[in-house]
C-alpha positions in Angstrom: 67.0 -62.8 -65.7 65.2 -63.9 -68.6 63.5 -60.7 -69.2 66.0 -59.5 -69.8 67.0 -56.9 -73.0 69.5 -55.2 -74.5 70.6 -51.6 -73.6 68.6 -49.3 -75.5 71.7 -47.6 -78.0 71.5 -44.0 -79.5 69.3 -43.1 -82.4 72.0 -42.2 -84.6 74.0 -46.0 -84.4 71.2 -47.5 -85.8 72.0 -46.3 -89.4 76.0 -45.5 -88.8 79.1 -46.8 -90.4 82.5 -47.2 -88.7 85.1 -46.7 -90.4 88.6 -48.7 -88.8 91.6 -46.7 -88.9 95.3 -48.7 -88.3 98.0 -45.5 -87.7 100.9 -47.1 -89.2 99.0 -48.5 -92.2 97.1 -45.5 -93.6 99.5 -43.4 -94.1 103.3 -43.6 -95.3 103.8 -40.8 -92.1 101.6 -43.0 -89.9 100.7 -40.2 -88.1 97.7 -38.5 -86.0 98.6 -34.8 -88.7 98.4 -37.6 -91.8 95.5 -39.1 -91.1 93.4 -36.1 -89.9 94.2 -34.6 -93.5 92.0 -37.7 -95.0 88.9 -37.5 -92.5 87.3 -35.4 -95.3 87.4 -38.5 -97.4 86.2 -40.6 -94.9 82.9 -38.0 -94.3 82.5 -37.6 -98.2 82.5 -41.6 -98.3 79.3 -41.7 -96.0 80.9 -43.4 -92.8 80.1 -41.2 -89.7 82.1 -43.7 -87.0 86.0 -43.5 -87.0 87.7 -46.0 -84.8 91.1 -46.0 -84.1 93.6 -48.7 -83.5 95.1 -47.9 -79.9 97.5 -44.5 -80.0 99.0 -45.1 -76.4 102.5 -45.5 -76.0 103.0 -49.3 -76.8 105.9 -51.1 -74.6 109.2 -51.4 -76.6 110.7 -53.7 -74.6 113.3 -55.9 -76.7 113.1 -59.4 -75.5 111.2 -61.8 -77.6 110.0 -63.8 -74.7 107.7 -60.7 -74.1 106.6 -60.6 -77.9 103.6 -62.1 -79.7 103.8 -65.0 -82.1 102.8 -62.7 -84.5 104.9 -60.1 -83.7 108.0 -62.7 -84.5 106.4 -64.0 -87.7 105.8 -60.8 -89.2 109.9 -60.9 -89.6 109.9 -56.7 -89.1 111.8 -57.0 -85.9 109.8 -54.7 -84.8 109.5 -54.0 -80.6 106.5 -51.9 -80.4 103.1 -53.7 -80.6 100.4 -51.5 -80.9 98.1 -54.0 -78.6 101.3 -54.1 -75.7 100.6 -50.7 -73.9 103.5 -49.4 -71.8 101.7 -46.3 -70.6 97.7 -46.0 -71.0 98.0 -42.1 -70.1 100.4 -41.0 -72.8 99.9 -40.9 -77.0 102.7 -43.1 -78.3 105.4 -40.2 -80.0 105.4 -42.6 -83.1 101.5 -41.1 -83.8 102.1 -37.4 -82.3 101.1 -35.5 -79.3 98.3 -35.1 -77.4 97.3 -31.8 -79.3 97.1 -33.9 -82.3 95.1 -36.2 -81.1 92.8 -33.2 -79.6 93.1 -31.9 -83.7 92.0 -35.4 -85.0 89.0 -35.1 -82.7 87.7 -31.7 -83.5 88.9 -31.8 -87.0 86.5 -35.4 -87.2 83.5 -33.9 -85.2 83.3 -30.6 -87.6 83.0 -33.3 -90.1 80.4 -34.8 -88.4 82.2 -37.7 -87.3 82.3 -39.7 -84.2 85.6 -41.2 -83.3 86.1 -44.3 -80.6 89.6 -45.1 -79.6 90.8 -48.7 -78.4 91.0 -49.9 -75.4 93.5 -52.5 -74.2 93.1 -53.7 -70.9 93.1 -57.4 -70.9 97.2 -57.7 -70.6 99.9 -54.9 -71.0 103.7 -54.6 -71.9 106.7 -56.4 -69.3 108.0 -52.3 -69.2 104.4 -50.8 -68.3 104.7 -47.2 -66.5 102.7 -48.6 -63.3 104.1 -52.2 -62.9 107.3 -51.1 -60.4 105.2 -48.8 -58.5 101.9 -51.3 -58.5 103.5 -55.0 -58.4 99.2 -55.5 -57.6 98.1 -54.3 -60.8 99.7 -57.5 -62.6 98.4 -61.0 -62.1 101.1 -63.3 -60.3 101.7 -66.8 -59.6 102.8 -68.6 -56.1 106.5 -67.3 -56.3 105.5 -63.6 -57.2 106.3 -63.8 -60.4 103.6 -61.7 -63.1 101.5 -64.4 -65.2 101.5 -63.9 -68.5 98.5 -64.2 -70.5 97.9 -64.7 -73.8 100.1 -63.6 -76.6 102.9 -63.5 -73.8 102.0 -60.4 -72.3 101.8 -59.7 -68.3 97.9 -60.5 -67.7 95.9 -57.4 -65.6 95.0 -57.8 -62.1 91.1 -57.1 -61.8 91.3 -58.2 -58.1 93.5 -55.1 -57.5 90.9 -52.2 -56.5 93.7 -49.8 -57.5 94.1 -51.0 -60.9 90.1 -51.1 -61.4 90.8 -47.4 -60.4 93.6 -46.4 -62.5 91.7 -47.7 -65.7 88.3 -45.9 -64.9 90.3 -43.0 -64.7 91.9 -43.7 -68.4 88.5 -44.2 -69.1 87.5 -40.6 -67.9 90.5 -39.0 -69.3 90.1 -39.9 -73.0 86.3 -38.5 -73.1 87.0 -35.1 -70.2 90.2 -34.4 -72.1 90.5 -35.4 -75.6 86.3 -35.5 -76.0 86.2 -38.8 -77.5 83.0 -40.7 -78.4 83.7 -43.9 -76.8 85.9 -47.2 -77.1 86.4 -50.6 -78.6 87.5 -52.8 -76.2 89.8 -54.8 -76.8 89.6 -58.7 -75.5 86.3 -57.2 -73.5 85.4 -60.8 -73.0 88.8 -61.8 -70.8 87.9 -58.4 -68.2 85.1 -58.7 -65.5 81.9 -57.5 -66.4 81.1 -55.5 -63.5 84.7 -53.5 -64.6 83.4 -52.4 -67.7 79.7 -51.3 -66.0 81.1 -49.3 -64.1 83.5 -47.6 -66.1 80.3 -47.2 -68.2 78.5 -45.5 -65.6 81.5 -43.0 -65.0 81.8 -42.0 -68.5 78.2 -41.7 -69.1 78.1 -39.2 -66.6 81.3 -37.0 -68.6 78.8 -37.3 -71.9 76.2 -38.8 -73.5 75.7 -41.1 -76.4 79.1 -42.6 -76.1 79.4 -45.7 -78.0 81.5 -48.6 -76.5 82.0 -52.0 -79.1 83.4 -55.2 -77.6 85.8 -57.7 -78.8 84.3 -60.9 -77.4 82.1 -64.2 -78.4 79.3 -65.6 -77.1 80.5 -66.4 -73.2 78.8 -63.2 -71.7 75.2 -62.9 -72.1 74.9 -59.9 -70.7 77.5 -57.6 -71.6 75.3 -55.5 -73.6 72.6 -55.1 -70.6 74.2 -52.0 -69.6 78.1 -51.6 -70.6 77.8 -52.1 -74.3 76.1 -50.9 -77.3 78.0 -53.5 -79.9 79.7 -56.8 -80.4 82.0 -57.9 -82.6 80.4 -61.7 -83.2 83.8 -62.8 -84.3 82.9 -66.1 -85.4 81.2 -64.4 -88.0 84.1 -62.3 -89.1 86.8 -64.4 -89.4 84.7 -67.0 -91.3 83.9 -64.4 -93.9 87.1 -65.0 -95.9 86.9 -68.8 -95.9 83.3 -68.8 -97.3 84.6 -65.9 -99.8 87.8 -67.9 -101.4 85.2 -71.2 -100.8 86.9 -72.7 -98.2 83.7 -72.9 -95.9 80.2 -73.0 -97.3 78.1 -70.0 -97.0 76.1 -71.5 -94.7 78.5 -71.1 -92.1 77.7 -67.1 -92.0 74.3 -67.7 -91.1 75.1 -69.9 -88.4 77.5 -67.8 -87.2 74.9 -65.1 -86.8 71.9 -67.1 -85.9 74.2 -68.8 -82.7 75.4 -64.9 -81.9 71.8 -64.2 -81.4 70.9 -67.1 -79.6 73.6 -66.3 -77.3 72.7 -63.0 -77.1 70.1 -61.0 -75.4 67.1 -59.6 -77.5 67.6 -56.5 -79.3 72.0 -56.6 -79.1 74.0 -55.3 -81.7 76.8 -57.1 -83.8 78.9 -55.8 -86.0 78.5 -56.6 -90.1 82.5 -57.0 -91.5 84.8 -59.5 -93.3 88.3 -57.5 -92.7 90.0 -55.6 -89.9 93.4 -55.1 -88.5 93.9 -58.7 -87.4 92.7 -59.9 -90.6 94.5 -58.0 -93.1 97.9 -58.4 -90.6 97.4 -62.6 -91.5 96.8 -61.9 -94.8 100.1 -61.2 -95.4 100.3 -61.0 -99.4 97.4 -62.5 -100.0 94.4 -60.0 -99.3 91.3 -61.1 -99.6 90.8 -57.7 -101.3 92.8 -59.6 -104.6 89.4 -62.1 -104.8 88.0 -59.5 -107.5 85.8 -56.7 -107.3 82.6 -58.3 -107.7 83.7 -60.9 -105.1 84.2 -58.1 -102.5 81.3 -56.2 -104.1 79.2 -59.1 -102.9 80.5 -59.7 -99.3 79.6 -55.6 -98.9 76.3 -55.7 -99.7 75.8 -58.6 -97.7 76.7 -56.6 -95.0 75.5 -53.8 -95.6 71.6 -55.2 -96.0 72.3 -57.5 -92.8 71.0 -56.4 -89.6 73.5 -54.5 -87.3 76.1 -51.7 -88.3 78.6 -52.3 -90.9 82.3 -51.8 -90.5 84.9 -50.8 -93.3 88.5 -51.1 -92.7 91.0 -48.8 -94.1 91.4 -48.8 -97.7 88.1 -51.3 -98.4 86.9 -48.1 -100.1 89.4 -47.8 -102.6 90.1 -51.7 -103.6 93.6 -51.2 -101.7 95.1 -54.9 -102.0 98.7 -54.0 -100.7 99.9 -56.0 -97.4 99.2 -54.7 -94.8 100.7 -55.2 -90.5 100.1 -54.0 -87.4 103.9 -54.1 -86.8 104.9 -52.2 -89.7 105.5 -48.2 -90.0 107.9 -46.2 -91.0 110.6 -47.2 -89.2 109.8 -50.7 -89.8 108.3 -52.5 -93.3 107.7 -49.2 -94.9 105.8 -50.7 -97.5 102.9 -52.3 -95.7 100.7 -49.3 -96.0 97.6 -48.2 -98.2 98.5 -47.5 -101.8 96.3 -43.8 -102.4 97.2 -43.7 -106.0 94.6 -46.7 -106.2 91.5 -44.1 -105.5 92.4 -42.5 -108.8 92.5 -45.9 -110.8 89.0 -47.2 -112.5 88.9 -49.9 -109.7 89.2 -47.1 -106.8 86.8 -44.9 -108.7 84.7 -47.9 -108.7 85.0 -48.7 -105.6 84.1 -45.4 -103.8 80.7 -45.3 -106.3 79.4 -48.6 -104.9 80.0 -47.7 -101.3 78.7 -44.7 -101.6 75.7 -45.6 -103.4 75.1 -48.7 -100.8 75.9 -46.3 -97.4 73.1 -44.2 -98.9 70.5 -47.1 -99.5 71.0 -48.2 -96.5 70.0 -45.0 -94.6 67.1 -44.2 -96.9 65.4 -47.5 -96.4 64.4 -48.3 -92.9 63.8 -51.8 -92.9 68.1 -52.0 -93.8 68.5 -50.3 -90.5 65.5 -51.1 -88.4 64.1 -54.5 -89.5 64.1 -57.8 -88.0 66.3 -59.9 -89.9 64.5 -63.0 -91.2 66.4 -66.0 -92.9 65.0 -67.7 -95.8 65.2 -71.3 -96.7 66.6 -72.4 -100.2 67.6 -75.2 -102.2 71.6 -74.1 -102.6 72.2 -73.0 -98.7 76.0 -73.5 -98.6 76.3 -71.0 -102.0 73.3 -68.8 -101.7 72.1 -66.3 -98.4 68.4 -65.2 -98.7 67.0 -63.0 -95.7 64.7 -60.2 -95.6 64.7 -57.7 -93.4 61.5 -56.6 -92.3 58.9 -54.1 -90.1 55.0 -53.2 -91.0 55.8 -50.7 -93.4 58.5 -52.7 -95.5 59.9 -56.0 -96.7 63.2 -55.9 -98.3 64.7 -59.1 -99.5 68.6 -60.1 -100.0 70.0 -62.8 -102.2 73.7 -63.2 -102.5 75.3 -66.4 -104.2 78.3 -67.2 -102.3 79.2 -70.5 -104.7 80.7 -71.5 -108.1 77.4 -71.7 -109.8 74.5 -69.7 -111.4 71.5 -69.6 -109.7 68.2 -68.6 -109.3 65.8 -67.1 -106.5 62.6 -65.8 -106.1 62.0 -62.4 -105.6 58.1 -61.6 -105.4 57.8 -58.9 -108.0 59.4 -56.4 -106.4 61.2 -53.2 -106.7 65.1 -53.9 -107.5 66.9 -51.6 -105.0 70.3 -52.6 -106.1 71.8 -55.4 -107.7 75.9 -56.5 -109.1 77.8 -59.2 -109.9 75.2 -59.6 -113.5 72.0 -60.1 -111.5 69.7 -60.3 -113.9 65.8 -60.4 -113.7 64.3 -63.4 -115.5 60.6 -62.2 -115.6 58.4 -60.9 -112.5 59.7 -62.4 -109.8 62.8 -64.7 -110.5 66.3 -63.4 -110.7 69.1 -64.7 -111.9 72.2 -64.6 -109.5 75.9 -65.7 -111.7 78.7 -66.0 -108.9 79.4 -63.5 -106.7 75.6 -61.8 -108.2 73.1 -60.1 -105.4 70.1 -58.5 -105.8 68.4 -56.0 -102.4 64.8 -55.2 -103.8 61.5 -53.9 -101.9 58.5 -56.8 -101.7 
């Protein structure tokens, strides 16, 4: 078992960008017809991945036993939780029909884009279509009664051979009907293993180079031995915005990433991001987007030069700093949605340039996509991150300071690549890194 690797993944993922889509926050119609209008945007940006937050029909059942605690604290009253799936065969009405989301497809693959929808299987909603007819499919206690799991929703019963059946099937459907390009699963780490390889087998066998991401930590060795091409490495997300408002040094993203792949088998995949859905929903009014440009300007390139594939989330490109739920729409907290008429301001404007400028860095410089990653020692370690990524042809160092403070690094004479924040050079082979500064250059 030690011999073991991980799955070898498609050629293209190892330069792509995913770009998260959340429905009821992108647009003010929240819809499959709205959204697929701004897919040109999201090809002209550079991303090539769209994922989708789930589109089934979510479970409106009113009683707030049933709901999350952050269903109830978002105050929107609002029954419908996009991760509490009443039917996993039907598009929720609230997003469109199931021609819209065949549109959305082929409208994204003309653009060249891939597009992975979400899949939630862990838990579903007390009203789900199947539970009457299949009392098995739900986990139950000694008096027969359905277990609910976390977040208060009815927990999946993976002992059930018919429910392991029903969701292969899902599986199938999405890619033989609506020709998806694979899934992020949702909670992958709560669901057996040998569930998700299997389903992996069966859609394989529909298409090839599907792409499935999993939500999950470091518990499963081997989930990318043969079911998946990505992890999240969530520890490493959701410390992001602590080290970026200096509420955790920035130490604490390389250990994050240096215990993912420890945990990890060789060669796995983890995703490079510092906001989604579930971190923009806590955020509440205070985005981390409102840290300043050249704070977030930072924490991208970071990413972006790190080994693995960058995410984006909605709105990332265009300095959107507007709340933002996975409980609001239009029927619900109107407001919480992306503010467009921010891509015209000079912070938009400013925005798009530097992700478009970095997207296309990284895919002309192979060691950003295909180098080992290689941390450097320095004397500041909880304000300044030093790697280099690197393969026989090419070095390529990254320096970001994280802290308070100016600082300086070494950079071995090298060709700048990029540089913000006022990185300056300060002669040959020293730069000068202010607060929030980085420098990428060739050594």
């Amino acid at each position: 078992m030690s011999n073991l690797t991980a799955k070898a993944a498609p050629e293209f993922l190892k330069d792509s960008v995913i770009y998260q889509i959340n429905l009821r926050t992108f647009t003010p119609d929240g819809t499959l017809r709205a959204a697929e209008r701004l897919l040109p945007h999201i090809a002209a940006l550079g991303a090539d991945m769209v994922y989708l937050c789930p589109v089934t029909l979510a479970d409106d059942d009113p009683r707030p036993e049933f709901w999350s605690d952050r269903q109830k604290q978002s105050g929107l009253n609002n029954p419908k939780n996009i991760y509490r799936v009443g039917d996993y065969y039907a598009v929720d009405p609230e997003y469109g029909t199931d021609d819209d989301l065949k549109s959305f497809v082929r409208t994204a693959h003309g653009l060249g884009l891939r597009v992975l929808l979400d899949l939630v299987y862990y838990h579903c909603g007390p009203s789900a279509a199947f539970l009457a007819e299949h009392p098995d499919f739900a986990v139950r206690d000694e008096n027969g009664e359905i277990r609910n799991g976390h977040w208060h929703f009815p927990e999946l019963n993976f002992a059930s051979s018919g429910l392991r059946e029903y969701l292969w099937r899902n599986m199938e459907y999405f890619v033989r009907e609506f020709d998806v390009d694979g899934y992020r699963c949702d909670v992958a780490g709560a669901v057996p293993l040998d569930f998700w390889e299997e389903g992996r087998r069966r859609i394989d066998a529909l298409k090839p180079g599907l792409i499935m991401l999993a939500e999950s930590e470091g518990d499963r060795r081997e989930e990318q031995r043969a079911a998946f091409e990505l992890n999240y490495g969530m520890t490493f997300i959701w410390s992001f915005p602590a080290v970026l408002r200096g509420e955790k040094p920035a130490s604490a993203l390389r250990e994050a990433r240096e215990q993912r792949r420890a945990e990890a088998l060789p060669g796995a995949r983890f995703l490079a991001a510092f906001d989604n859905h579930d971190l923009a929903n806590d955020q509440y009014d205070d985005r981390i987007e409102k840290l300043g440009p050249e704070r977030i300007e930072a924490a991208l390139a970071f990413c972006f030069a790190l080994d693995g594939v960058p995410l984006l989330y909605c709105g990332q490109e265009i300095a959107d700093s507007h709340r933002h739920s996975i409980f609001g729409n239009r029927f619900y907290g109107p407001g919480f949605v992306i503010d467009w008429s921010n891509a015209v301001t000079p912070a938009g404007e400013r925005r798009m340039r530097f992700l478009k400028e970095l997207i296309a860095l990284r895919r002309r410089t192979p060691a950003l996509t295909q180098g080992e990653t290689v941390w450097l020692d320095n004397p500041y370690p909880d304000e300044l991150l030093t790697f280099r990524r690197t393969m026989p042809a090419e070095s390529v160092l990254t320096a970001v300071n994280f802290g308070r403070e100016t600082r300086t690094v070494g950079t071995g004479g090298g060709e700048v690549l990029f540089r913000g924040g006022g990185a300056a050079l300060n002669g040959g082979d020293e730069a000068v890194l202010p607060p929030s500064g980085f420098l990428i250059s060739r050594t």
